[in-house]
C-alpha positions as CSV (number, residue, x, y, z in Angstrom):
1,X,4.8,13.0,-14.0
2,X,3.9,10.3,-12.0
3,X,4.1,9.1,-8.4
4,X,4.5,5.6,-7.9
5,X,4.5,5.2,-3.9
6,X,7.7,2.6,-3.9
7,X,9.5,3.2,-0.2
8,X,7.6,2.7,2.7
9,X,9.8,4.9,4.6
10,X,8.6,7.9,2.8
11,X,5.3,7.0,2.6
12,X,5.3,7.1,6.6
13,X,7.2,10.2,6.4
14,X,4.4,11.5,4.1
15,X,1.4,10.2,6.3
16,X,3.3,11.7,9.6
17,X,3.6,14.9,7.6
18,X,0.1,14.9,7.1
19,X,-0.8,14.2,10.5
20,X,-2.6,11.2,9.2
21,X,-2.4,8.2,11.9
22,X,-1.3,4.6,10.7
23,X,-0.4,1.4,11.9
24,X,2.6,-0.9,10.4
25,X,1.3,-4.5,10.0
26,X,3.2,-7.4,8.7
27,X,1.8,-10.1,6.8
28,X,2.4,-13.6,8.4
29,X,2.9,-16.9,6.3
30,X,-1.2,-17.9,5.8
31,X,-2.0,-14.5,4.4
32,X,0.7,-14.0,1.1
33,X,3.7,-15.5,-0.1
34,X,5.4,-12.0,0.7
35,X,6.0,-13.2,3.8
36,X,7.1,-10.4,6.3
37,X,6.0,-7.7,4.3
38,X,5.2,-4.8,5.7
39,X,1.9,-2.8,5.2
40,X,-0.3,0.1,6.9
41,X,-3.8,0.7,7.9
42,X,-5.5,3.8,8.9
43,X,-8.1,3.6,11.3
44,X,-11.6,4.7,10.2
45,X,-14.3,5.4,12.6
46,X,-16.6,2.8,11.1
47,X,-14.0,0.2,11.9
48,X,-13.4,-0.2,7.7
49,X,-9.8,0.7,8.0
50,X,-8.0,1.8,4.9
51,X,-4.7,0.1,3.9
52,X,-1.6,0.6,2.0
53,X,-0.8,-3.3,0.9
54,X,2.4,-3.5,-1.2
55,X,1.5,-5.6,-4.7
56,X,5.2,-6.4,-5.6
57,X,5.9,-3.2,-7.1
58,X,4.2,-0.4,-5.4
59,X,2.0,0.8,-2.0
60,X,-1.4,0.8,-3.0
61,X,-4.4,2.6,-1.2
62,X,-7.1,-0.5,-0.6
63,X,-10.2,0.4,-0.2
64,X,-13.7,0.3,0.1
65,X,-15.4,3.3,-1.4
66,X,-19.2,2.6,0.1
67,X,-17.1,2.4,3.3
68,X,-14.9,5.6,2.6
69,X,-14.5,8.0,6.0
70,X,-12.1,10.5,5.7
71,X,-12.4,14.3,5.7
72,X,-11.5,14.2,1.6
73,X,-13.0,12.5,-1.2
74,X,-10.7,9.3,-2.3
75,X,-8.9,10.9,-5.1
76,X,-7.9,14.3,-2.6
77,X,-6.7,11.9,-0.5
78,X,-4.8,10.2,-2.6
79,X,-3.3,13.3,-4.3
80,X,-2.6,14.7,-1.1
81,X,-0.8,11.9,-0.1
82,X,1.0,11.2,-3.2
83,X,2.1,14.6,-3.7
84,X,3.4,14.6,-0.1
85,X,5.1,11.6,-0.4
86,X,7.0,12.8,-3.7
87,X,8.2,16.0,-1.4
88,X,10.0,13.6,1.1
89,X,11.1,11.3,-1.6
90,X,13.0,14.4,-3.2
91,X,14.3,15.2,0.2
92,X,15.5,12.4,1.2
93,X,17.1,11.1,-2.0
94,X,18.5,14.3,-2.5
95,X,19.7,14.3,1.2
96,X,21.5,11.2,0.7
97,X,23.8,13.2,-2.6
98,X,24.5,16.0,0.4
99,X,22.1,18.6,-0.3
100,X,20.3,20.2,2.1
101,X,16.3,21.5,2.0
102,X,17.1,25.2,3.3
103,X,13.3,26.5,2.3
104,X,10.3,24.6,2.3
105,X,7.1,26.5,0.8
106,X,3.4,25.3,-0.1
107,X,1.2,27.7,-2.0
108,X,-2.1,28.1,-1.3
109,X,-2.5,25.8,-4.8
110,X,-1.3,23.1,-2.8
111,X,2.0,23.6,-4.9
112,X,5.0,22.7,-2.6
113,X,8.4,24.7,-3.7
114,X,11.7,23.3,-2.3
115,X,15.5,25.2,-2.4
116,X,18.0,22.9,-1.6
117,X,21.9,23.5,-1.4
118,X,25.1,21.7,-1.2
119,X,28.4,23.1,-0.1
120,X,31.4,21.3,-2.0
């Protein structure tokens, strides 16, 4: 199955989750025809910040690799942050049809196992 990282809110939720810090930017007029749209950059300590641009469809990671300074490689990272991101996408959508998450449990796979209920 795969992730595609659509709703901003989750992927903020997913980044807070991972205690990975972020500023929202929003594009002005000169820089896109999405006008107003919404994107985030992570602070690097070589001042190469990575981003999360939207490209119509999806949040993609932006980056330059010879630039790359996070703890991870690139595609941990991104698998990191794509897996959490489809754990609070789950949550939330399924929050919204009344269920609740009453246990939350990642292995030490990295596997993330989730029991939700709903009362009728």
């Amino acid at each position: 199955m795969k992730t595609s990282l659509q709703r901003l809110t989750y992927l903020e939720k997913a980044l807070k989750k991972l205690k990975i810090s972020y500023n929202r930017k929003q594009l002005e007029q000169s820089q896109t025809p999405e006008v107003g749209q919404i994107y985030l950059t992570i602070p690097q300590s070589n001042s190469y910040d990575l981003e999360f641009a939207w490209d119509g469809k999806n949040y993609e990671l932006v980056v330059d690799l010879s630039f790359w300074a996070q703890a991870y490689p690139v595609d941990t990272f991104l698998e990191k942050v794509t897996q959490q991101y489809a754990v609070e996408s789950l949550v939330g959508e399924s929050q919204k049809l009344g269920f609740q998450v009453i246990e939350s449990e990642q292995s030490v796979e990295g596997v993330t196992t989730l029991r939700l209920e709903r009362w009728n």
